[in-house]
mmCIF file of the N, C-alpha and C atoms, coordinates in Angstrom:
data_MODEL
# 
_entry.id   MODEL 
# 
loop_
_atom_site.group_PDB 
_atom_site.id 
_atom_site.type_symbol 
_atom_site.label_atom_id 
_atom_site.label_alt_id 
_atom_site.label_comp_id 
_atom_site.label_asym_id 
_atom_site.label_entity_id 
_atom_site.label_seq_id 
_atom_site.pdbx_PDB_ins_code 
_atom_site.Cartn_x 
_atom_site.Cartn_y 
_atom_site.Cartn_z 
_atom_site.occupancy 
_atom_site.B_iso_or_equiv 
_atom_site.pdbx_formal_charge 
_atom_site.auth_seq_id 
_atom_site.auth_comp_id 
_atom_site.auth_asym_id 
_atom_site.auth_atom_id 
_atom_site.pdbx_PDB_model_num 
ATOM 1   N N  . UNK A 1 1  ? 0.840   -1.178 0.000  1.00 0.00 ? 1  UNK A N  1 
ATOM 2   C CA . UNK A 1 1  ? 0.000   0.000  0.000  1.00 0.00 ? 1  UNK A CA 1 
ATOM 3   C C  . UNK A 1 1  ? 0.885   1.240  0.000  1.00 0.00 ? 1  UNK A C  1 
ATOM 4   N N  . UNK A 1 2  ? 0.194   2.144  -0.532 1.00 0.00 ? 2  UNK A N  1 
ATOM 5   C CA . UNK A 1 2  ? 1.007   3.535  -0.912 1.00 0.00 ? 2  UNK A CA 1 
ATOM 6   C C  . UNK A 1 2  ? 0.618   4.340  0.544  1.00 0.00 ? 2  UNK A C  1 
ATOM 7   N N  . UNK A 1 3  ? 1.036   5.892  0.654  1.00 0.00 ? 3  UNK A N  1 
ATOM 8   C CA . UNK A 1 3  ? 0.623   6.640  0.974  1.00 0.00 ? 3  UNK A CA 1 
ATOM 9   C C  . UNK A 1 3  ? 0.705   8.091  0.028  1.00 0.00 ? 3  UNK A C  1 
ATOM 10  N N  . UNK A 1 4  ? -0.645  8.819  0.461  1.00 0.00 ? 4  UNK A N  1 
ATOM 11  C CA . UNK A 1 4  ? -0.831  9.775  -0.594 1.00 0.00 ? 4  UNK A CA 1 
ATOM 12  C C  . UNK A 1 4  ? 0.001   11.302 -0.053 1.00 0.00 ? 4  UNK A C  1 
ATOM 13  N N  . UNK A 1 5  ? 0.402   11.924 -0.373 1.00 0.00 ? 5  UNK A N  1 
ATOM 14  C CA . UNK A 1 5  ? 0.964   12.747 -0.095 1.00 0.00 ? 5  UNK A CA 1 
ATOM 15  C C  . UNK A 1 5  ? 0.840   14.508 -0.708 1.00 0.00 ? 5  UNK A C  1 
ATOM 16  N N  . UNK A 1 6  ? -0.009  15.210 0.021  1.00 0.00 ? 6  UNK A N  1 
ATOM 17  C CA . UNK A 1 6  ? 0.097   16.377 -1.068 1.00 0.00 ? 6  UNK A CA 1 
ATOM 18  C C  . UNK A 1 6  ? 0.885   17.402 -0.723 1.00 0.00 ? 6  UNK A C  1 
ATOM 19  N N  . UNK A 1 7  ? 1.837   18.308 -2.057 1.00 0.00 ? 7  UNK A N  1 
ATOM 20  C CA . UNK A 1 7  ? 2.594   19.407 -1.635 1.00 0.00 ? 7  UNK A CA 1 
ATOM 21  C C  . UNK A 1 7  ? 1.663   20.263 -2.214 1.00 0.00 ? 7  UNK A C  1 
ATOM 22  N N  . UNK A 1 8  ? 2.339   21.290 -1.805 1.00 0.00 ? 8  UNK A N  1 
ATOM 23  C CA . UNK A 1 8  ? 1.873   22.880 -2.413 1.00 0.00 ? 8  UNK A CA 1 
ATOM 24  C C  . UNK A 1 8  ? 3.024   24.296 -2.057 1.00 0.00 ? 8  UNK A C  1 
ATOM 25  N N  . UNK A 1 9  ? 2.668   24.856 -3.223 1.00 0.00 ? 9  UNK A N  1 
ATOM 26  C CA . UNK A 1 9  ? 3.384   26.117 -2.876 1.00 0.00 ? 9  UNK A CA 1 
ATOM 27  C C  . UNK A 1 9  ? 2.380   27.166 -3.283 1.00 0.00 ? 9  UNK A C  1 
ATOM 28  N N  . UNK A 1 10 ? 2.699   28.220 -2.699 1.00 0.00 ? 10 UNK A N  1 
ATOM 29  C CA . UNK A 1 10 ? 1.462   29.304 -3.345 1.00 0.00 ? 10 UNK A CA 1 
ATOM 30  C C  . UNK A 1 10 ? 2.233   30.444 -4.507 1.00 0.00 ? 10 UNK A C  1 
ATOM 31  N N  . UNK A 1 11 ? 3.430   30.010 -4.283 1.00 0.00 ? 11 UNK A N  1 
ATOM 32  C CA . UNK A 1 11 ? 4.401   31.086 -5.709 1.00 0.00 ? 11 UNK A CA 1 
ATOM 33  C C  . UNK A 1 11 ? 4.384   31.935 -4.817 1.00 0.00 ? 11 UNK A C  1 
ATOM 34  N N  . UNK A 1 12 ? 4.502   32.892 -3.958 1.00 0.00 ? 12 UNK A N  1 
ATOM 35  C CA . UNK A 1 12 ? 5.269   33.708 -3.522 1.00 0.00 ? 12 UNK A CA 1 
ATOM 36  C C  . UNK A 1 12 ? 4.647   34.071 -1.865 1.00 0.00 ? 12 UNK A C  1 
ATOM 37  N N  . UNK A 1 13 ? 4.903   34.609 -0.661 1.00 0.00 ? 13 UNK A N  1 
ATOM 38  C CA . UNK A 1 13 ? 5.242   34.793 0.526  1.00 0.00 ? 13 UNK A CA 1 
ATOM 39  C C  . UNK A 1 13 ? 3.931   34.703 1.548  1.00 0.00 ? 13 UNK A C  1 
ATOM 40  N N  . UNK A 1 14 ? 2.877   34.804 0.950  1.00 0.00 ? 14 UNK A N  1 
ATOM 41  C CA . UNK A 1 14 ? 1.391   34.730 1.630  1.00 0.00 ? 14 UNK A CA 1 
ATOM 42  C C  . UNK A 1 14 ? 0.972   33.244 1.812  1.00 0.00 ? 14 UNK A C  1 
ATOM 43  N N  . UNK A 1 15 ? 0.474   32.889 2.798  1.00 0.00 ? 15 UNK A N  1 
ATOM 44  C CA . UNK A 1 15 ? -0.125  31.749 3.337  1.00 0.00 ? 15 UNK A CA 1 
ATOM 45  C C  . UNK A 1 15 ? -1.261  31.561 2.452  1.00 0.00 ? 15 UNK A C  1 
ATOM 46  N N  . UNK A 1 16 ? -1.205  30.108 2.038  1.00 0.00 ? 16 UNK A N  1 
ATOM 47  C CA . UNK A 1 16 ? -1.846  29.291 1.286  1.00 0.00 ? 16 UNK A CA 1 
ATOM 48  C C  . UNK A 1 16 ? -3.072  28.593 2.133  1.00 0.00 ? 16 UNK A C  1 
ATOM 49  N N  . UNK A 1 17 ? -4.206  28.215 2.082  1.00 0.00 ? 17 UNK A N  1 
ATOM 50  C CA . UNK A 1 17 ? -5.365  27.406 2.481  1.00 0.00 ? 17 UNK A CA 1 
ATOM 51  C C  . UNK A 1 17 ? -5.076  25.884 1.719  1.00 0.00 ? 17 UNK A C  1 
ATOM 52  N N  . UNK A 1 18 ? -4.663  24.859 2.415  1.00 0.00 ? 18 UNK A N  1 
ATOM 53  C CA . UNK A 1 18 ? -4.795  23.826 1.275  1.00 0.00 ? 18 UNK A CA 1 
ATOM 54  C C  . UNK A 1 18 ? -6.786  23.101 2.251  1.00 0.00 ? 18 UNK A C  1 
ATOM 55  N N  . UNK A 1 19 ? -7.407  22.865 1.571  1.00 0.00 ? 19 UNK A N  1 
ATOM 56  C CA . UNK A 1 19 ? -8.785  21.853 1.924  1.00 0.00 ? 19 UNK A CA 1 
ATOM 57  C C  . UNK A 1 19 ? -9.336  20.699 1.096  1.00 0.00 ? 19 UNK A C  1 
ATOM 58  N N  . UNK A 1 20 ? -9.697  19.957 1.940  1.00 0.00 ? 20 UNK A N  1 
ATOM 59  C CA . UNK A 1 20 ? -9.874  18.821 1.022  1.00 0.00 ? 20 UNK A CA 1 
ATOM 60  C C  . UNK A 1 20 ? -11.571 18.595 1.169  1.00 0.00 ? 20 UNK A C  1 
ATOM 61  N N  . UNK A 1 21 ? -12.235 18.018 0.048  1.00 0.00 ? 21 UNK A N  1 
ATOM 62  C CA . UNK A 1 21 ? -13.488 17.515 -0.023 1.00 0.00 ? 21 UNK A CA 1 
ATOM 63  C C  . UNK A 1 21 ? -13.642 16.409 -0.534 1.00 0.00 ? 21 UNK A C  1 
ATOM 64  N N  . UNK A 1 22 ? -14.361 15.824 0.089  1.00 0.00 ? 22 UNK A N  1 
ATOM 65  C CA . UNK A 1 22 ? -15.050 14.030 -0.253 1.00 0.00 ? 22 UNK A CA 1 
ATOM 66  C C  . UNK A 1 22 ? -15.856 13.707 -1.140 1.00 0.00 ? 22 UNK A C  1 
ATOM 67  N N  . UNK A 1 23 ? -16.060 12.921 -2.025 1.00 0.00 ? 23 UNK A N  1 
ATOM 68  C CA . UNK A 1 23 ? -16.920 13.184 -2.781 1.00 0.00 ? 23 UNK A CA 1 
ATOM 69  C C  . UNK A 1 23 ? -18.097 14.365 -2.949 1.00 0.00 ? 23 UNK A C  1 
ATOM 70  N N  . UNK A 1 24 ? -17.417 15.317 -3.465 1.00 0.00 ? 24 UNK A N  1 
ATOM 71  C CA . UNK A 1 24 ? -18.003 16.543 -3.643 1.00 0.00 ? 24 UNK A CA 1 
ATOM 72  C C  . UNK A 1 24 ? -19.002 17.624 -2.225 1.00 0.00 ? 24 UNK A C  1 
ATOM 73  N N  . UNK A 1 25 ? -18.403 16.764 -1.049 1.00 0.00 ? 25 UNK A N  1 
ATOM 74  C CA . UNK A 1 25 ? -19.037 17.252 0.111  1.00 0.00 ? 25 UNK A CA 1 
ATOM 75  C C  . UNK A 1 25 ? -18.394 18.424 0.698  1.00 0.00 ? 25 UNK A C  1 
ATOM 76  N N  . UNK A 1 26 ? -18.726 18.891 1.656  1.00 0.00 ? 26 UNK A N  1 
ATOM 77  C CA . UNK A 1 26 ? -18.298 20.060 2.099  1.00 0.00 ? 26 UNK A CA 1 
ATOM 78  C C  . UNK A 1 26 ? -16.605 19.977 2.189  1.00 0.00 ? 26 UNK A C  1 
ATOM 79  N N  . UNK A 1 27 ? -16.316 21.495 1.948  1.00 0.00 ? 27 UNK A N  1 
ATOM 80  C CA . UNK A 1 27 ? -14.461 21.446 2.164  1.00 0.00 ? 27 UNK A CA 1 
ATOM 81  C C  . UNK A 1 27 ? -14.054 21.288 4.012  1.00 0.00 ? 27 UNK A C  1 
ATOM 82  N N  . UNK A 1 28 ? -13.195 20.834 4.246  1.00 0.00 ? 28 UNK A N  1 
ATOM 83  C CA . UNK A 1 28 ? -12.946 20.949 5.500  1.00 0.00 ? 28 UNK A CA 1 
ATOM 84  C C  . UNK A 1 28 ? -10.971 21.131 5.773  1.00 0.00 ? 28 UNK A C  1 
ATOM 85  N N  . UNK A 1 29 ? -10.581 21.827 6.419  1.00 0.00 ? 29 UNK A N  1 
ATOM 86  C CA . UNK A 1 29 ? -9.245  22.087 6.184  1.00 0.00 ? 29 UNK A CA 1 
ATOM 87  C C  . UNK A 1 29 ? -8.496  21.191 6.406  1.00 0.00 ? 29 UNK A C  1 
ATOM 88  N N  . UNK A 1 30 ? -7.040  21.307 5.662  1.00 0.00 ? 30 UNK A N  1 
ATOM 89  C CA . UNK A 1 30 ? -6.418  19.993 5.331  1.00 0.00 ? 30 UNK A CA 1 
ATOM 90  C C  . UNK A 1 30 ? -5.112  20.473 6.091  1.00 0.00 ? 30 UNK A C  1 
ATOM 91  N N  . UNK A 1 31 ? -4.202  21.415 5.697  1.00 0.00 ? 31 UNK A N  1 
ATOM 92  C CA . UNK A 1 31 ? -3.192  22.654 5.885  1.00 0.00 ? 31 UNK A CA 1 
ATOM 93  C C  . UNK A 1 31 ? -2.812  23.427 5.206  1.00 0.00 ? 31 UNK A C  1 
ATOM 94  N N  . UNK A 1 32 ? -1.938  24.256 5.928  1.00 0.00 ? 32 UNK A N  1 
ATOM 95  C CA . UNK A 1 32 ? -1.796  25.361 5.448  1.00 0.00 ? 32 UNK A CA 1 
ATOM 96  C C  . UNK A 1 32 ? -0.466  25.954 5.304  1.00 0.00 ? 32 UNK A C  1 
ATOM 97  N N  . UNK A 1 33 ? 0.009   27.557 4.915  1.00 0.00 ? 33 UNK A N  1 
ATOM 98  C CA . UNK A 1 33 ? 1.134   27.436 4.683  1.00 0.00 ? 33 UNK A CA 1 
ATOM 99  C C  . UNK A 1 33 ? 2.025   28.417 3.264  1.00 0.00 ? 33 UNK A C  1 
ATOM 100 N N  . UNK A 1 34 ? 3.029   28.788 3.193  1.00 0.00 ? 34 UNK A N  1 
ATOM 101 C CA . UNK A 1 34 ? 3.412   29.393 1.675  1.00 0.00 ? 34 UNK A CA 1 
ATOM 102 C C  . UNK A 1 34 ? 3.833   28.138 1.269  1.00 0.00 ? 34 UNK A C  1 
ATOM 103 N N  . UNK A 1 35 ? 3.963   27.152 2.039  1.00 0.00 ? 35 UNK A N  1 
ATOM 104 C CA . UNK A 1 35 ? 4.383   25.919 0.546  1.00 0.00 ? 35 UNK A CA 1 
ATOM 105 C C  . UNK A 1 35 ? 4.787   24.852 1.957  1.00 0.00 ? 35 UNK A C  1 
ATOM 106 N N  . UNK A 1 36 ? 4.345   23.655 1.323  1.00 0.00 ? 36 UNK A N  1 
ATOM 107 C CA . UNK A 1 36 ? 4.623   22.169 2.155  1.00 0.00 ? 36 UNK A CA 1 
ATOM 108 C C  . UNK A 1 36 ? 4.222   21.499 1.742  1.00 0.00 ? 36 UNK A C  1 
ATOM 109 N N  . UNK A 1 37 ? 4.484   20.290 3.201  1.00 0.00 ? 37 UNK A N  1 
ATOM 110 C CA . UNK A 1 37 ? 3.780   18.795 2.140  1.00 0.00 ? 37 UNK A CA 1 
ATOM 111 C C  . UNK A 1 37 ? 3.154   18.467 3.509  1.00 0.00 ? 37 UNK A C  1 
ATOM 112 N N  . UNK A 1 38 ? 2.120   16.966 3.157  1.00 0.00 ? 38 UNK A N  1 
ATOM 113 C CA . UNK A 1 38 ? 1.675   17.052 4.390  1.00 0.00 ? 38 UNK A CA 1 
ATOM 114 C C  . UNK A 1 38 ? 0.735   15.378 3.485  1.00 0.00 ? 38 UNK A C  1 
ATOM 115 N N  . UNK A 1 39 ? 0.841   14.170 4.762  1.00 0.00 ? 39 UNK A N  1 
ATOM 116 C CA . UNK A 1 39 ? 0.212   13.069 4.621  1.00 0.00 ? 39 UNK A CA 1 
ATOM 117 C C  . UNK A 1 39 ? -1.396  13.011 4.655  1.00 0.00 ? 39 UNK A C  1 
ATOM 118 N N  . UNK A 1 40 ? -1.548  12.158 3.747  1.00 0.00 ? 40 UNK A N  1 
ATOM 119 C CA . UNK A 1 40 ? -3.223  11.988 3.678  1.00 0.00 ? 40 UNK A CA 1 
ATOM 120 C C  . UNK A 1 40 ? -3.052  10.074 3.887  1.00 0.00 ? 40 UNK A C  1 
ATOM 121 N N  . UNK A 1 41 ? -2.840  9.210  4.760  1.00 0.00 ? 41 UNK A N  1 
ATOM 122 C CA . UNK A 1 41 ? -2.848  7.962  4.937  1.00 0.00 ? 41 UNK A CA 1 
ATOM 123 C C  . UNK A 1 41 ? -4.337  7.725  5.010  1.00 0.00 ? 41 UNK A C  1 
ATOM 124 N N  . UNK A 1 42 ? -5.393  8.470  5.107  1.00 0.00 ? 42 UNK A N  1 
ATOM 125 C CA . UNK A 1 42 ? -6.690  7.876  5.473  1.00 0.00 ? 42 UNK A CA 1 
ATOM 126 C C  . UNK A 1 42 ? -7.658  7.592  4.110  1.00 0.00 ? 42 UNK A C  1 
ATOM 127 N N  . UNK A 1 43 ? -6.603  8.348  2.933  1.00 0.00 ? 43 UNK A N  1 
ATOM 128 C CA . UNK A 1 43 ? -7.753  8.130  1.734  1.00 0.00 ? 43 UNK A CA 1 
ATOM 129 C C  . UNK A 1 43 ? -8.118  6.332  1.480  1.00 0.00 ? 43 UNK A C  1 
ATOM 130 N N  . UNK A 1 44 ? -9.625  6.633  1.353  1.00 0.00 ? 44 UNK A N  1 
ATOM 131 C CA . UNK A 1 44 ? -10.014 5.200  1.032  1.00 0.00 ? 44 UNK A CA 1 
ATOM 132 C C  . UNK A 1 44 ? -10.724 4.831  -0.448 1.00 0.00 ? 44 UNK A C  1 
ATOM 133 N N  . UNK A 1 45 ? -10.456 3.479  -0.252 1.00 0.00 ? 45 UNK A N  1 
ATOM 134 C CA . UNK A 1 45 ? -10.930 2.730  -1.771 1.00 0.00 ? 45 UNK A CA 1 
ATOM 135 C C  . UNK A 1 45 ? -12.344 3.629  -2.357 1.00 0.00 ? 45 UNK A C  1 
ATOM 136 N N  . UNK A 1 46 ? -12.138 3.896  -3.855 1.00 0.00 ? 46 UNK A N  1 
ATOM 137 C CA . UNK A 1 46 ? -13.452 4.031  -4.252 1.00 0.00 ? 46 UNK A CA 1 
ATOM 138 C C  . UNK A 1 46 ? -13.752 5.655  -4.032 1.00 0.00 ? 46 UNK A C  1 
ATOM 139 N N  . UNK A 1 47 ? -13.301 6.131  -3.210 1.00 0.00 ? 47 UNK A N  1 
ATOM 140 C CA . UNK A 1 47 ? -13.773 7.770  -2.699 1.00 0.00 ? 47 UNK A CA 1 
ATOM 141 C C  . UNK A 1 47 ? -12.877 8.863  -3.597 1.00 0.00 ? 47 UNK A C  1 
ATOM 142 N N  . UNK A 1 48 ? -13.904 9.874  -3.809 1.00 0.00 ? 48 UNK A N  1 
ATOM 143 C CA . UNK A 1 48 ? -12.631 10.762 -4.696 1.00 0.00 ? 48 UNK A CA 1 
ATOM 144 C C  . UNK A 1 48 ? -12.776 11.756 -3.758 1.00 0.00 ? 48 UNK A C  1 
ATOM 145 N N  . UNK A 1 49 ? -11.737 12.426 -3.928 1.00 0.00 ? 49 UNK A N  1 
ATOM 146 C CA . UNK A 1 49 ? -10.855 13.461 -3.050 1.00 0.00 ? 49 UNK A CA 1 
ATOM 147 C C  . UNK A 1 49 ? -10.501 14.616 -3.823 1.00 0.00 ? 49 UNK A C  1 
ATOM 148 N N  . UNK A 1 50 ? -11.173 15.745 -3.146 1.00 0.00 ? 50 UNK A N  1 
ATOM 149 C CA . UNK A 1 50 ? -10.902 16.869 -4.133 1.00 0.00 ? 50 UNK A CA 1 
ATOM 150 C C  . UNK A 1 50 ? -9.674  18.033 -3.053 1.00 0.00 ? 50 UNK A C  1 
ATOM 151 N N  . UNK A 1 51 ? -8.584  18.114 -3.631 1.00 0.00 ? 51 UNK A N  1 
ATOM 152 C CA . UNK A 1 51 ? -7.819  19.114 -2.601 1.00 0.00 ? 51 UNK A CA 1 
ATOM 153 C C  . UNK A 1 51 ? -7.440  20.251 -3.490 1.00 0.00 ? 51 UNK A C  1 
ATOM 154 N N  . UNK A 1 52 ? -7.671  21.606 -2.254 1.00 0.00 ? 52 UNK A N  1 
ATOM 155 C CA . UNK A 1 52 ? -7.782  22.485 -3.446 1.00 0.00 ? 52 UNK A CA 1 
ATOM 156 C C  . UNK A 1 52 ? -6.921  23.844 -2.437 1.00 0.00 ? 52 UNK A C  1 
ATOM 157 N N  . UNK A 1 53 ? -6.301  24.352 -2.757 1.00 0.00 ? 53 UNK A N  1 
ATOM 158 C CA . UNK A 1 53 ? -5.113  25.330 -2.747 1.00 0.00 ? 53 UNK A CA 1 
ATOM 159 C C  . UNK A 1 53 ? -5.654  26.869 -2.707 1.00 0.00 ? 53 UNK A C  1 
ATOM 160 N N  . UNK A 1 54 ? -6.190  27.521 -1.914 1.00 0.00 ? 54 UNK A N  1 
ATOM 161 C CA . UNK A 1 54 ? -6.811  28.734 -1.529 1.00 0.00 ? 54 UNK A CA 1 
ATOM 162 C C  . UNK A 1 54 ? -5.370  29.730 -0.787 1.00 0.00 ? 54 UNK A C  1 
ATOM 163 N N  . UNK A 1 55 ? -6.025  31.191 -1.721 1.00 0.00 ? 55 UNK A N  1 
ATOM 164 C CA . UNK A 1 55 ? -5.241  32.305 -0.405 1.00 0.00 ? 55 UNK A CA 1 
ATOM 165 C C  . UNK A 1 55 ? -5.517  32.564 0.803  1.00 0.00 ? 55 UNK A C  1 
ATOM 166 N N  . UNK A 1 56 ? -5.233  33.265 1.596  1.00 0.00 ? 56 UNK A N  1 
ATOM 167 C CA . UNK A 1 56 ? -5.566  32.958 2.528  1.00 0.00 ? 56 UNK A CA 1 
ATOM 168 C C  . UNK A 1 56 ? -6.630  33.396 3.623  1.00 0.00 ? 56 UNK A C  1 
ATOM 169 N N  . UNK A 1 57 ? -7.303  33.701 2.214  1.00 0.00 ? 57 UNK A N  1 
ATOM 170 C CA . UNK A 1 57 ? -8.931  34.503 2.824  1.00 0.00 ? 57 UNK A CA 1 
ATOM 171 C C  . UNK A 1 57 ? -10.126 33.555 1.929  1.00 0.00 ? 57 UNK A C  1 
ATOM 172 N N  . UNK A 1 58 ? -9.621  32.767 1.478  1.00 0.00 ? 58 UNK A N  1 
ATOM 173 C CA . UNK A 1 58 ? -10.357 31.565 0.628  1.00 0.00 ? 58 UNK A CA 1 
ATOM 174 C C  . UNK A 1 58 ? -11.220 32.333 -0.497 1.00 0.00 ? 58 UNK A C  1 
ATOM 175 N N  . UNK A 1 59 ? -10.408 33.812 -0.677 1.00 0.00 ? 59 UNK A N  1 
ATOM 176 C CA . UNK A 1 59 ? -11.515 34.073 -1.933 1.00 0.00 ? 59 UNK A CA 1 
ATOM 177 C C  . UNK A 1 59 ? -10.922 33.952 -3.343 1.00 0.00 ? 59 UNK A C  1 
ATOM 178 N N  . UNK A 1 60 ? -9.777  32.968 -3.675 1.00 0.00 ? 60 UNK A N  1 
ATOM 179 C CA . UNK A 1 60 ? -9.253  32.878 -4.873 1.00 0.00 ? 60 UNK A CA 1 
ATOM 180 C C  . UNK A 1 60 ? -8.643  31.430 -4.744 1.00 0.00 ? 60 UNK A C  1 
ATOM 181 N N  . UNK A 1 61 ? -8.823  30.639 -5.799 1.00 0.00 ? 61 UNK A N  1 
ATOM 182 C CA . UNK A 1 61 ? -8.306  29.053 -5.706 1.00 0.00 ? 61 UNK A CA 1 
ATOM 183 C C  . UNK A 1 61 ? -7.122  29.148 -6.540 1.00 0.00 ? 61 UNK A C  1 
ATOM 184 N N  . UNK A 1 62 ? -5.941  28.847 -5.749 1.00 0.00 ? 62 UNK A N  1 
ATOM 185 C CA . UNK A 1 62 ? -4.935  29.018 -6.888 1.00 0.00 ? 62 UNK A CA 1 
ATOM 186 C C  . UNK A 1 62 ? -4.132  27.355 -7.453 1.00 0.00 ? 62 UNK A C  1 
ATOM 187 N N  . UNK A 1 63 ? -5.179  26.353 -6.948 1.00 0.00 ? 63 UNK A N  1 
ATOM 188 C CA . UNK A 1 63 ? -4.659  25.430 -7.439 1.00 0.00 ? 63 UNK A CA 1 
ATOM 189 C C  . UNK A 1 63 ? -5.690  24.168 -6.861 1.00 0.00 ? 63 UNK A C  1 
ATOM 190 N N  . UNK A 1 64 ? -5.832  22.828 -7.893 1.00 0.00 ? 64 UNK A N  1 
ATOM 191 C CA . UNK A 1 64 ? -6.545  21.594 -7.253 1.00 0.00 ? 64 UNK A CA 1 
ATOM 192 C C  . UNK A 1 64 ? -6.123  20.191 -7.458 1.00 0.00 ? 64 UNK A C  1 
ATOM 193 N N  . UNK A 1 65 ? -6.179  19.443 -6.792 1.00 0.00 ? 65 UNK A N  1 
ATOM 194 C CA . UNK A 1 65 ? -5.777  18.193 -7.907 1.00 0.00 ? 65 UNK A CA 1 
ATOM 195 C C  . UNK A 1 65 ? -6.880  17.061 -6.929 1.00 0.00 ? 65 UNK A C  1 
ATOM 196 N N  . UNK A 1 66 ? -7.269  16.112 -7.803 1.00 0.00 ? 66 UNK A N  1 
ATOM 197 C CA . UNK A 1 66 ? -8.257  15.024 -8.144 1.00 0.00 ? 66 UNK A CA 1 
ATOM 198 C C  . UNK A 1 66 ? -7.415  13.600 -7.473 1.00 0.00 ? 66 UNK A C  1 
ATOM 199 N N  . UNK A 1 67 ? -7.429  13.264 -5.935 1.00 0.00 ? 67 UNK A N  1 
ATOM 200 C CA . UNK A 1 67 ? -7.121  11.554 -6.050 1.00 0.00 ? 67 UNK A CA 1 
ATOM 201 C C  . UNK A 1 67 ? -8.262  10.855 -5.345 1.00 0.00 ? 67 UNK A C  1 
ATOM 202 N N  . UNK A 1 68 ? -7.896  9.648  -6.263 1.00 0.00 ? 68 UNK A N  1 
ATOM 203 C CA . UNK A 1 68 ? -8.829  8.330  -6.080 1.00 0.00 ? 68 UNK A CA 1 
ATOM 204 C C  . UNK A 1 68 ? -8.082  7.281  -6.352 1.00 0.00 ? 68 UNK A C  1 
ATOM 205 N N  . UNK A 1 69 ? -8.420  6.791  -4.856 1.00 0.00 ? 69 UNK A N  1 
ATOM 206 C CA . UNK A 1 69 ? -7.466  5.441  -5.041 1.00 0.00 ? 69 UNK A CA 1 
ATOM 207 C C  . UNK A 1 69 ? -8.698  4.166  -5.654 1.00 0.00 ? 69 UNK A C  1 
ATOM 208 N N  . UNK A 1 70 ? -8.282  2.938  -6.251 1.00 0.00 ? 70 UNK A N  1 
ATOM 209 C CA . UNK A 1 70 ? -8.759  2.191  -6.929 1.00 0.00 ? 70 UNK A CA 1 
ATOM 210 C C  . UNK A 1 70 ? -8.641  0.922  -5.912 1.00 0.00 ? 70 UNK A C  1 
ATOM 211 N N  . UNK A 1 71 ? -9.685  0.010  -5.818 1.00 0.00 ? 71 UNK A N  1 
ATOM 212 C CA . UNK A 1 71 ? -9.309  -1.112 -4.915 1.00 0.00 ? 71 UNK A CA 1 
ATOM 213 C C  . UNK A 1 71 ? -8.408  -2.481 -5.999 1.00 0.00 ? 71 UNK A C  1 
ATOM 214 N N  . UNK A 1 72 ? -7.986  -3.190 -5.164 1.00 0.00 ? 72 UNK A N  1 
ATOM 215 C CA . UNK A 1 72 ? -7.059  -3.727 -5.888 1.00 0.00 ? 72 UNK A CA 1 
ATOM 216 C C  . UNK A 1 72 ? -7.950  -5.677 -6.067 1.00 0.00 ? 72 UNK A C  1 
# 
């Protein structure tokens, strides 16, 4: 088994919002930061995962990415 891992940077000196959502359910915060990485071990089979990269007043998304793990 893997573990999922997300980085981020926000490109320059202001704190980043990273949040994640569950199949399209409410966002709930993930971390935060001008740039890091940070473990997601709990993603499960079948569920998609939306994580998405906010400034730090959540009124501009400056980045997202899509995982779904597959059962084996």
């Amino acid at each position: 088994m893997g573990t999922t891992t997300i980085k981020w940077t926000t490109g320059d000196a202001t704190i980043g919002n990273v949040v994640v959502s569950q199949d399209g359910g409410p966002e709930q915060s993930f971390a935060s930061g001008k740039e890091g990485s940070s473990e997601a071990p709990w993603i499960q089979d079948r569920i998609t995962y939306e994580f998405r990269l906010y400034n730090s007043d959540r009124t501009k998304l400056l980045g997202k990415v899509v995982v779904t793990k597959q059962s084996q």
